[in-house]
PDB file as gemmi writes it, atoms N, CA and C in Angstrom:
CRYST1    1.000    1.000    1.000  90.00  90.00  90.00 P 1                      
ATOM      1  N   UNK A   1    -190.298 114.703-116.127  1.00  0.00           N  
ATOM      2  CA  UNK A   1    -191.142 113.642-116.627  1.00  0.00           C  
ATOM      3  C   UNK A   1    -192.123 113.165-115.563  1.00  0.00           C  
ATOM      4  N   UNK A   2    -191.232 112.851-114.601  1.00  0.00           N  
ATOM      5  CA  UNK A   2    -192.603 112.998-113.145  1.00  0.00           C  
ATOM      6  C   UNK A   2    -194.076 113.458-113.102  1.00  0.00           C  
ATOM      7  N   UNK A   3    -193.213 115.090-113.289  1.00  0.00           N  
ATOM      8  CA  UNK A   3    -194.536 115.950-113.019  1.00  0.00           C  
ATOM      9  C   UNK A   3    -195.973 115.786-114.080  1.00  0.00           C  
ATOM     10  N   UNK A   4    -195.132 115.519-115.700  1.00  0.00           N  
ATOM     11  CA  UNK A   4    -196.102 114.890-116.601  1.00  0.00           C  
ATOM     12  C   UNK A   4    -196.652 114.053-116.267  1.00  0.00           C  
ATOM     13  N   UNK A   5    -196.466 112.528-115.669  1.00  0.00           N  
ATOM     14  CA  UNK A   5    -197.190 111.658-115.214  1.00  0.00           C  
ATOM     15  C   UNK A   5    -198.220 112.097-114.067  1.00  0.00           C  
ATOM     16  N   UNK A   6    -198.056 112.652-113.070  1.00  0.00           N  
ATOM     17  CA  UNK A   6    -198.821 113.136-111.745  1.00  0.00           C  
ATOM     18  C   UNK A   6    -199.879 113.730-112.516  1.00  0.00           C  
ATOM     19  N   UNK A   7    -199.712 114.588-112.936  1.00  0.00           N  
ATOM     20  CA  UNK A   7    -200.790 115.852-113.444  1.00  0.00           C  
ATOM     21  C   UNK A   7    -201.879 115.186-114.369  1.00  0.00           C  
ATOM     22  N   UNK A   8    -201.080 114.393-115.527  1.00  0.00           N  
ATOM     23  CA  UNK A   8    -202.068 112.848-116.255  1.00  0.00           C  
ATOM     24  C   UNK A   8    -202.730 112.080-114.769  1.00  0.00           C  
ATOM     25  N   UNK A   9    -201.938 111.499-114.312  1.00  0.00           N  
ATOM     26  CA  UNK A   9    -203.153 110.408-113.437  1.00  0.00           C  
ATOM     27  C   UNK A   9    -203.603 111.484-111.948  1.00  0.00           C  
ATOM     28  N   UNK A  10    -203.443 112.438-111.953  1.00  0.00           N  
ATOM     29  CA  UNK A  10    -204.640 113.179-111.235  1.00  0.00           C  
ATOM     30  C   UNK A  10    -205.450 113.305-111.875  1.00  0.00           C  
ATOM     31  N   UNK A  11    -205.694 113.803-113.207  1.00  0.00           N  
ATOM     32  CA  UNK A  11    -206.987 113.933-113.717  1.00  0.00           C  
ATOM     33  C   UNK A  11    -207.704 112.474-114.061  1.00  0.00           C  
ATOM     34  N   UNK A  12    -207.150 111.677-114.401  1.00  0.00           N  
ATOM     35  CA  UNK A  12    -207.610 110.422-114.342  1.00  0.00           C  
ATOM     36  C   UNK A  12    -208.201 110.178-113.281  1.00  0.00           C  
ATOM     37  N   UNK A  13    -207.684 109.896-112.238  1.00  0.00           N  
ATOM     38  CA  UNK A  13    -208.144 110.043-110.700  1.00  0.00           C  
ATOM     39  C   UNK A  13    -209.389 110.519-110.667  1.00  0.00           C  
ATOM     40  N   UNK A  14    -209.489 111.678-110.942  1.00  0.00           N  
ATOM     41  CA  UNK A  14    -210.736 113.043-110.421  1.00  0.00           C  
ATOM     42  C   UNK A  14    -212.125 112.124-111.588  1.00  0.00           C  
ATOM     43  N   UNK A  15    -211.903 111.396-112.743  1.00  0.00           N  
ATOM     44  CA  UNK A  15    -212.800 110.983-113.498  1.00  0.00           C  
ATOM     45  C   UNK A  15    -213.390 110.070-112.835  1.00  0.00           C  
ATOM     46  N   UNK A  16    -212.653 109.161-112.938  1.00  0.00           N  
ATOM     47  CA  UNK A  16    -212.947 107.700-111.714  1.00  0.00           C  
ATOM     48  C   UNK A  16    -213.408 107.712-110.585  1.00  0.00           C  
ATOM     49  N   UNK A  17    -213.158 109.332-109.367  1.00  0.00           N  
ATOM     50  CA  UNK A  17    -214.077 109.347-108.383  1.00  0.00           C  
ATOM     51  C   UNK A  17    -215.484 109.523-108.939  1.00  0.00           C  
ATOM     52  N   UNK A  18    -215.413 110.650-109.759  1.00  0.00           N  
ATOM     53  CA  UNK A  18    -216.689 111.647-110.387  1.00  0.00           C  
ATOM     54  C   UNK A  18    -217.897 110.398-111.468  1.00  0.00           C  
ATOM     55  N   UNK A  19    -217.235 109.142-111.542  1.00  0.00           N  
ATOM     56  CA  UNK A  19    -218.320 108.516-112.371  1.00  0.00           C  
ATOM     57  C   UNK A  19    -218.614 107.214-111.525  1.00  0.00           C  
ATOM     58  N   UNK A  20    -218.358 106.994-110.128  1.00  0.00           N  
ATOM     59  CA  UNK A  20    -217.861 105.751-109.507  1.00  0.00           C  
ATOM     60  C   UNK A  20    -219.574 105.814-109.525  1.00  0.00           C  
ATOM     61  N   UNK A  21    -220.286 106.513-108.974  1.00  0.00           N  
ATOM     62  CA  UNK A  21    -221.607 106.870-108.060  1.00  0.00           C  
ATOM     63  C   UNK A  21    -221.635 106.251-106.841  1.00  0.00           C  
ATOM     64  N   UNK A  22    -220.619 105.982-106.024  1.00  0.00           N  
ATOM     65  CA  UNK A  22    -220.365 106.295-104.322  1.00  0.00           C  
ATOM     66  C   UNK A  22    -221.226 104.927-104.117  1.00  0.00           C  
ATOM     67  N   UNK A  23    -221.650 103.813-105.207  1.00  0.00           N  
ATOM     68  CA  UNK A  23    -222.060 102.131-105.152  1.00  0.00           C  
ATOM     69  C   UNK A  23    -220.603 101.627-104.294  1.00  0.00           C  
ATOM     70  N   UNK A  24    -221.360 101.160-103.342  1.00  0.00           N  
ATOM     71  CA  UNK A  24    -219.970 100.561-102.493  1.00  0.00           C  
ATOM     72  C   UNK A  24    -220.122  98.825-103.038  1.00  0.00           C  
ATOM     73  N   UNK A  25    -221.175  98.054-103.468  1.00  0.00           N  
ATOM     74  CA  UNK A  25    -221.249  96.698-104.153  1.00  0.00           C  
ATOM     75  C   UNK A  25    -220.855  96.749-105.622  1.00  0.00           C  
ATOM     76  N   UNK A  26    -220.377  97.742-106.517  1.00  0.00           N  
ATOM     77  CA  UNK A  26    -219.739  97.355-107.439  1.00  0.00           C  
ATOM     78  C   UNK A  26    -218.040  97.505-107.511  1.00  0.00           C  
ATOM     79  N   UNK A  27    -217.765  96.145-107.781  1.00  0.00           N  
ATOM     80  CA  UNK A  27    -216.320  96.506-108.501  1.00  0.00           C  
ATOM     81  C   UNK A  27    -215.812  97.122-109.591  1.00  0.00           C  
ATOM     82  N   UNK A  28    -214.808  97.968-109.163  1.00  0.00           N  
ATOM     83  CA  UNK A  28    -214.032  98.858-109.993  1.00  0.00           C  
ATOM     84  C   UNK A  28    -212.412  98.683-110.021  1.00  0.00           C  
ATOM     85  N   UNK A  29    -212.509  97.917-110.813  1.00  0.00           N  
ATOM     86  CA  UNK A  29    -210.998  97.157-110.776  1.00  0.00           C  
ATOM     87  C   UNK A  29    -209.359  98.325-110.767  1.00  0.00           C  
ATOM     88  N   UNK A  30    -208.711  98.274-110.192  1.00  0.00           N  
ATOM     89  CA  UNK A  30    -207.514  99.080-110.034  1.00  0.00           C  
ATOM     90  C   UNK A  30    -206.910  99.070-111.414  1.00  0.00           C  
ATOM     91  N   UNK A  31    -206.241 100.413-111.517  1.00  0.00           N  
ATOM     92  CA  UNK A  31    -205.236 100.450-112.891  1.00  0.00           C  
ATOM     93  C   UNK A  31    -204.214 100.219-112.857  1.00  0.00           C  
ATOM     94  N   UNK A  32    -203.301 100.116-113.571  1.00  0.00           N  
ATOM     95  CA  UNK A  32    -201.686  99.515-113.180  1.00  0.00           C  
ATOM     96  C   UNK A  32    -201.413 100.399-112.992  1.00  0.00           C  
ATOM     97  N   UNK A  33    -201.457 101.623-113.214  1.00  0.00           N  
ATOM     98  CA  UNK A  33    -200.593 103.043-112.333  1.00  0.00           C  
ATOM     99  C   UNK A  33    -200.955 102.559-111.135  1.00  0.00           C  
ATOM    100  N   UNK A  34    -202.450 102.326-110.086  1.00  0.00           N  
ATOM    101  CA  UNK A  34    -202.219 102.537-108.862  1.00  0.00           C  
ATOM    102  C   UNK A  34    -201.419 100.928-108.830  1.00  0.00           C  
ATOM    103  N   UNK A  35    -201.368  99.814-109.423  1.00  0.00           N  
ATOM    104  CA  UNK A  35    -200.689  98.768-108.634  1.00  0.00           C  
ATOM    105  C   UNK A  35    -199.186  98.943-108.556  1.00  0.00           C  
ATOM    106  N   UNK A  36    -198.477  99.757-109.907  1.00  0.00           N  
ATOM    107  CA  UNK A  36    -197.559 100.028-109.597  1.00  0.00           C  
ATOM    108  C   UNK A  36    -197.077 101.319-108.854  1.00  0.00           C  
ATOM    109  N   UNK A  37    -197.872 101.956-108.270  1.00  0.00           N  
ATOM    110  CA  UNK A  37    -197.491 103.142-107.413  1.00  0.00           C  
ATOM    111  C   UNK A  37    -197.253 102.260-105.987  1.00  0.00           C  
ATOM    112  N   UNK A  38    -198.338 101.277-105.764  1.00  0.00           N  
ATOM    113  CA  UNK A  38    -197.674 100.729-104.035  1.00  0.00           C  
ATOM    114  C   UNK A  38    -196.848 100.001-104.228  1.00  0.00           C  
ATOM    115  N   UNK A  39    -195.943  99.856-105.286  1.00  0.00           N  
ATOM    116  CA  UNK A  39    -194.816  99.291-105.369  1.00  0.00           C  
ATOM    117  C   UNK A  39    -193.481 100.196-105.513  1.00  0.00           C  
ATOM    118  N   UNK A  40    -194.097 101.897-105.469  1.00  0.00           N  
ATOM    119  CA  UNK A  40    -192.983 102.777-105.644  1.00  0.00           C  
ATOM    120  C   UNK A  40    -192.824 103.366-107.398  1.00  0.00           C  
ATOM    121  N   UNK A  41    -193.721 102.606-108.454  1.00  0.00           N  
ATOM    122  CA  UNK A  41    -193.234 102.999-109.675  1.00  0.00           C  
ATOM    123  C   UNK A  41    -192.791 101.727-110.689  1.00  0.00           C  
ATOM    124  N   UNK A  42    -193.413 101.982-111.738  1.00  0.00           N  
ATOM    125  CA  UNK A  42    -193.147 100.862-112.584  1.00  0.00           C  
ATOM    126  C   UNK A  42    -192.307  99.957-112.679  1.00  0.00           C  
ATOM    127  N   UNK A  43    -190.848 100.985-112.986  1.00  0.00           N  
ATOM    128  CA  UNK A  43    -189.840  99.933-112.658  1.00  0.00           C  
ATOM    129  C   UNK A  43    -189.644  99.141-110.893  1.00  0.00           C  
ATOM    130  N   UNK A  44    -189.674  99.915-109.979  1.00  0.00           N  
ATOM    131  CA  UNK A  44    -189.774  98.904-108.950  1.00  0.00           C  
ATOM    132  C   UNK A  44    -190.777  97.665-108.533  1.00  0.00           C  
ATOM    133  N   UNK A  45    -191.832  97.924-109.351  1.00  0.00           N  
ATOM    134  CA  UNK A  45    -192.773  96.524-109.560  1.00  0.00           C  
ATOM    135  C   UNK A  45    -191.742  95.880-110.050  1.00  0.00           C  
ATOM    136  N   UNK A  46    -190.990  96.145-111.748  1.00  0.00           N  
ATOM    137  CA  UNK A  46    -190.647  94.780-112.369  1.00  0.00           C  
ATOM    138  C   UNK A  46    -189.635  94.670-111.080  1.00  0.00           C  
ATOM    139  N   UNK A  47    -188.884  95.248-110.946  1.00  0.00           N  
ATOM    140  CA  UNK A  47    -188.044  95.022-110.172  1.00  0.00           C  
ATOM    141  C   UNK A  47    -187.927  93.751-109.121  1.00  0.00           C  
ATOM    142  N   UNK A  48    -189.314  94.112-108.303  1.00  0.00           N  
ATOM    143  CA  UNK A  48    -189.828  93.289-107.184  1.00  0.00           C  
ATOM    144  C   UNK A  48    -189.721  91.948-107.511  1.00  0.00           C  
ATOM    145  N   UNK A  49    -190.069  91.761-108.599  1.00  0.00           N  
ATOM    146  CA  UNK A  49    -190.304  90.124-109.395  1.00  0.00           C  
ATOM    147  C   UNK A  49    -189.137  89.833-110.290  1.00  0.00           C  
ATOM    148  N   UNK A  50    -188.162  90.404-110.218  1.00  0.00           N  
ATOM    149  CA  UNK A  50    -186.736  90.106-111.153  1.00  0.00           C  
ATOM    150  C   UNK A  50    -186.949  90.298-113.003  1.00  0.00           C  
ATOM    151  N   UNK A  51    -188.061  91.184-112.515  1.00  0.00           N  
ATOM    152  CA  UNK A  51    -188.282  91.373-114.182  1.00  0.00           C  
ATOM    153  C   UNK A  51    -187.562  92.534-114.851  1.00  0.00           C  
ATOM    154  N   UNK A  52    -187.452  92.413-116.569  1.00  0.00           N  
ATOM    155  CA  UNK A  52    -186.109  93.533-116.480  1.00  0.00           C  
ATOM    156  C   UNK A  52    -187.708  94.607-117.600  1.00  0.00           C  
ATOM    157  N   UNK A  53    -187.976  95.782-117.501  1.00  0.00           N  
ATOM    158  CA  UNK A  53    -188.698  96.393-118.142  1.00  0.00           C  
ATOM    159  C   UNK A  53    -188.294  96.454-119.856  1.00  0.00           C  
ATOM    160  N   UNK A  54    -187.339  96.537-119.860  1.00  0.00           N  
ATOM    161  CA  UNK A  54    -187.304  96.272-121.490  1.00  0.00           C  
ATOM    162  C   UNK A  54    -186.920  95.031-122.436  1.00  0.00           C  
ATOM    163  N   UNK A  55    -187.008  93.891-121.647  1.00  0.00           N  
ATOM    164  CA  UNK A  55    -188.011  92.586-122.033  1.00  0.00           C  
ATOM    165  C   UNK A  55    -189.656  92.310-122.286  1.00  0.00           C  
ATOM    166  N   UNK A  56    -189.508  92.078-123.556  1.00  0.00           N  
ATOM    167  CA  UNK A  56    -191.203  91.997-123.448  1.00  0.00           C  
ATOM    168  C   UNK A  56    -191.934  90.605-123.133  1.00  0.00           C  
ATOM    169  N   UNK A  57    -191.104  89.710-123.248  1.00  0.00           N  
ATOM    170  CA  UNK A  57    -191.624  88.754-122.230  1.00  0.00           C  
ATOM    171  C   UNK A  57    -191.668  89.069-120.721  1.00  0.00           C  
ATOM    172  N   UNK A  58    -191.217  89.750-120.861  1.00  0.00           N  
ATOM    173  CA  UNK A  58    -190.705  90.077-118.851  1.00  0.00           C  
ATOM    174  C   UNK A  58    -192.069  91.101-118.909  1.00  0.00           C  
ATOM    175  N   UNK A  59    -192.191  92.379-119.862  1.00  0.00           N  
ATOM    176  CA  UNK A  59    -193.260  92.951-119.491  1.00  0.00           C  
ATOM    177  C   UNK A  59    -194.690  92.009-119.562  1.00  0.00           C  
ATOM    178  N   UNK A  60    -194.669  91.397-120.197  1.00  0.00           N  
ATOM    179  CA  UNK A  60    -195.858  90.060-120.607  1.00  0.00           C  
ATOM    180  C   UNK A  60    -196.513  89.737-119.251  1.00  0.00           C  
ATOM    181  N   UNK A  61    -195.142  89.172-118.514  1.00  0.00           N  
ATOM    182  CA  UNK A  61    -195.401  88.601-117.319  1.00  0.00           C  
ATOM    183  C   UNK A  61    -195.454  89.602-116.358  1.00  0.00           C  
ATOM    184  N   UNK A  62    -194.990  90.709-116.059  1.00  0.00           N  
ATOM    185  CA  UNK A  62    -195.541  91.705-114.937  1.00  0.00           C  
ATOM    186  C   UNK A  62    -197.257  91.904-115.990  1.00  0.00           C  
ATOM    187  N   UNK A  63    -197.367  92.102-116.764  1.00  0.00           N  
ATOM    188  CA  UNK A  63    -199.023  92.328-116.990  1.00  0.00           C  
ATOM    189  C   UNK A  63    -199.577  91.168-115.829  1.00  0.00           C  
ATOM    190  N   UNK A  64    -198.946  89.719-116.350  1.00  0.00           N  
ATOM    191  CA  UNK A  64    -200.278  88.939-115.453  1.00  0.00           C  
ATOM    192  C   UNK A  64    -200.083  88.548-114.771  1.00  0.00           C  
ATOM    193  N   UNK A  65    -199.151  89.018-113.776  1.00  0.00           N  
ATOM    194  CA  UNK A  65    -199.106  89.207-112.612  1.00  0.00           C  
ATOM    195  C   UNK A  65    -199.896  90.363-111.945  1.00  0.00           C  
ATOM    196  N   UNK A  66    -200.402  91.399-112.268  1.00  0.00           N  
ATOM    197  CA  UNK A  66    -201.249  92.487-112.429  1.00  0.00           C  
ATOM    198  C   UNK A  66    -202.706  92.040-112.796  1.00  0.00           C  
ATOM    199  N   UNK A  67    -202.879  91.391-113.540  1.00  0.00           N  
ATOM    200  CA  UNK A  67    -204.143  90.200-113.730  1.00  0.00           C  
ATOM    201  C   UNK A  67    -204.470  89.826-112.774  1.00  0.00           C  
ATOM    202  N   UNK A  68    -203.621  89.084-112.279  1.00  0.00           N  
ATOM    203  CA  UNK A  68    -203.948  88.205-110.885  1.00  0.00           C  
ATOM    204  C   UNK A  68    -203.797  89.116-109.522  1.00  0.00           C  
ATOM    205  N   UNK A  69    -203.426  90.122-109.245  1.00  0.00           N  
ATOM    206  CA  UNK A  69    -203.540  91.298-108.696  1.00  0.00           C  
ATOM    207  C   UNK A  69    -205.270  91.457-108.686  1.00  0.00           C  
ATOM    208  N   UNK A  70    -205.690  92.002-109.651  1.00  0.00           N  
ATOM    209  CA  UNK A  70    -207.285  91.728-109.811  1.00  0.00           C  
ATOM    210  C   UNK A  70    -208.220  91.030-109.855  1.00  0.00           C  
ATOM    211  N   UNK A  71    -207.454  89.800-109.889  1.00  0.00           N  
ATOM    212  CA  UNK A  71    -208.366  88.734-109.492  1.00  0.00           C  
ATOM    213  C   UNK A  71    -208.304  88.826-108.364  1.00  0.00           C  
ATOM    214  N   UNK A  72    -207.553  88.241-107.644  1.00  0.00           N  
ATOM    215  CA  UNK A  72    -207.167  88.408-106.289  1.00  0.00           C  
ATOM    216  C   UNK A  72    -208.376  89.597-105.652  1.00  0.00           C  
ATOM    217  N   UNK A  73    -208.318  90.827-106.052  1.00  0.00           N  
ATOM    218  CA  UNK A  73    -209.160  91.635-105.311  1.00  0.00           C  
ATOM    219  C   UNK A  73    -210.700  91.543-105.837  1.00  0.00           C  
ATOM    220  N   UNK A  74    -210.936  91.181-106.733  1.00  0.00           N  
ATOM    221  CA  UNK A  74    -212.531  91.074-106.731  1.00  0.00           C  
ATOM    222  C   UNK A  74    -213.007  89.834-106.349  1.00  0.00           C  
ATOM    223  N   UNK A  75    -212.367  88.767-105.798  1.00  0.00           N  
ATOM    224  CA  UNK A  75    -212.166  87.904-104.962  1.00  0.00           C  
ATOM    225  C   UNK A  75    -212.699  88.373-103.725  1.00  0.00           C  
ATOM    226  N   UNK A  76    -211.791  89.138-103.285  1.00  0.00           N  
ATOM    227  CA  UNK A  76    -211.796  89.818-102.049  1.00  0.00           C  
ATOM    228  C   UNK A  76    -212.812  90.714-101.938  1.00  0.00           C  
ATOM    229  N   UNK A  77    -213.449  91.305-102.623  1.00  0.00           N  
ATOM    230  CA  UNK A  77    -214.465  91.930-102.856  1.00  0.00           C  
ATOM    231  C   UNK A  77    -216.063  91.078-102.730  1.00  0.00           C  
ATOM    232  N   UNK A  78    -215.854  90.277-103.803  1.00  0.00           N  
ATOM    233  CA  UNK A  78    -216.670  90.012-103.564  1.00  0.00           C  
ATOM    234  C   UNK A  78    -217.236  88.809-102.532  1.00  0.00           C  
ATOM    235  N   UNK A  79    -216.255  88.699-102.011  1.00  0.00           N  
ATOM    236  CA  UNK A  79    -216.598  87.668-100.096  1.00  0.00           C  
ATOM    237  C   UNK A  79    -216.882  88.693 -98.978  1.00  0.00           C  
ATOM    238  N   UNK A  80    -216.556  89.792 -99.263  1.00  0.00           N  
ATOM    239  CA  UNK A  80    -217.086  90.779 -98.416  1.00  0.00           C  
ATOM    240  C   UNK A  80    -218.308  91.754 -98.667  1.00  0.00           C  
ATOM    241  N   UNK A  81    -218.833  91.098-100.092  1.00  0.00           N  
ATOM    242  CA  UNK A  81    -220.739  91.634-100.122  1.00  0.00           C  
ATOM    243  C   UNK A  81    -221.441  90.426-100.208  1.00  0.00           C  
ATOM    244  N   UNK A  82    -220.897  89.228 -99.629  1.00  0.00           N  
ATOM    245  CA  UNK A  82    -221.359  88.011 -99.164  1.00  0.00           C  
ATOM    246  C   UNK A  82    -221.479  86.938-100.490  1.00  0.00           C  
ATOM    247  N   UNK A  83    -221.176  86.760-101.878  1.00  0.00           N  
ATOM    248  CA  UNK A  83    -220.944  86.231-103.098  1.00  0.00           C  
ATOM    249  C   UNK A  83    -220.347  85.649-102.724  1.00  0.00           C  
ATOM    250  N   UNK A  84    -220.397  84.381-104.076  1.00  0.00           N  
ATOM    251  CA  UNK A  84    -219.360  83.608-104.541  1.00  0.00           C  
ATOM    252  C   UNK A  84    -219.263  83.097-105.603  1.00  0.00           C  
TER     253      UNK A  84                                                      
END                                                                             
């Protein structure tokens, strides 16, 4: 099941470089595959936050927590092309 997922978000990947056009002032907000990959994988996100994955209030709340993940970075983004 792994290998199904990898092989899906590589090609995903390869789209998202190939349509970015190498604009370093626009934001391109992260997908929850990559937020939950620096967490090790879906379930170790919920994990991280005591959330149980097959609660859907629990999934509710890892979404916006993932929200605010992106806020957070176009935040950050955009104080570093001088905005506010």
């Amino acid at each position: 099941m792994a290998g199904k997922n990898s092989s899906s978000s590589a090609s995903k990947s390869s789209k998202s470089s190939s349509s970015s056009g190498g604009s370093s002032s626009t934001y391109t907000p992260k997908s929850n595959y990559a937020y939950h990959q620096s967490f090790g994988g879906y379930n170790n996100f919920m994990a991280s936050y005591g959330l149980k994955p097959w609660d859907d209030d629990d999934v509710q709340e890892g979404n916006a927590i993932l929200d605010a993940f992106r806020e957070g970075d176009k935040y950050d983004h955009d104080q570093a092309q001088g905005k506010k």
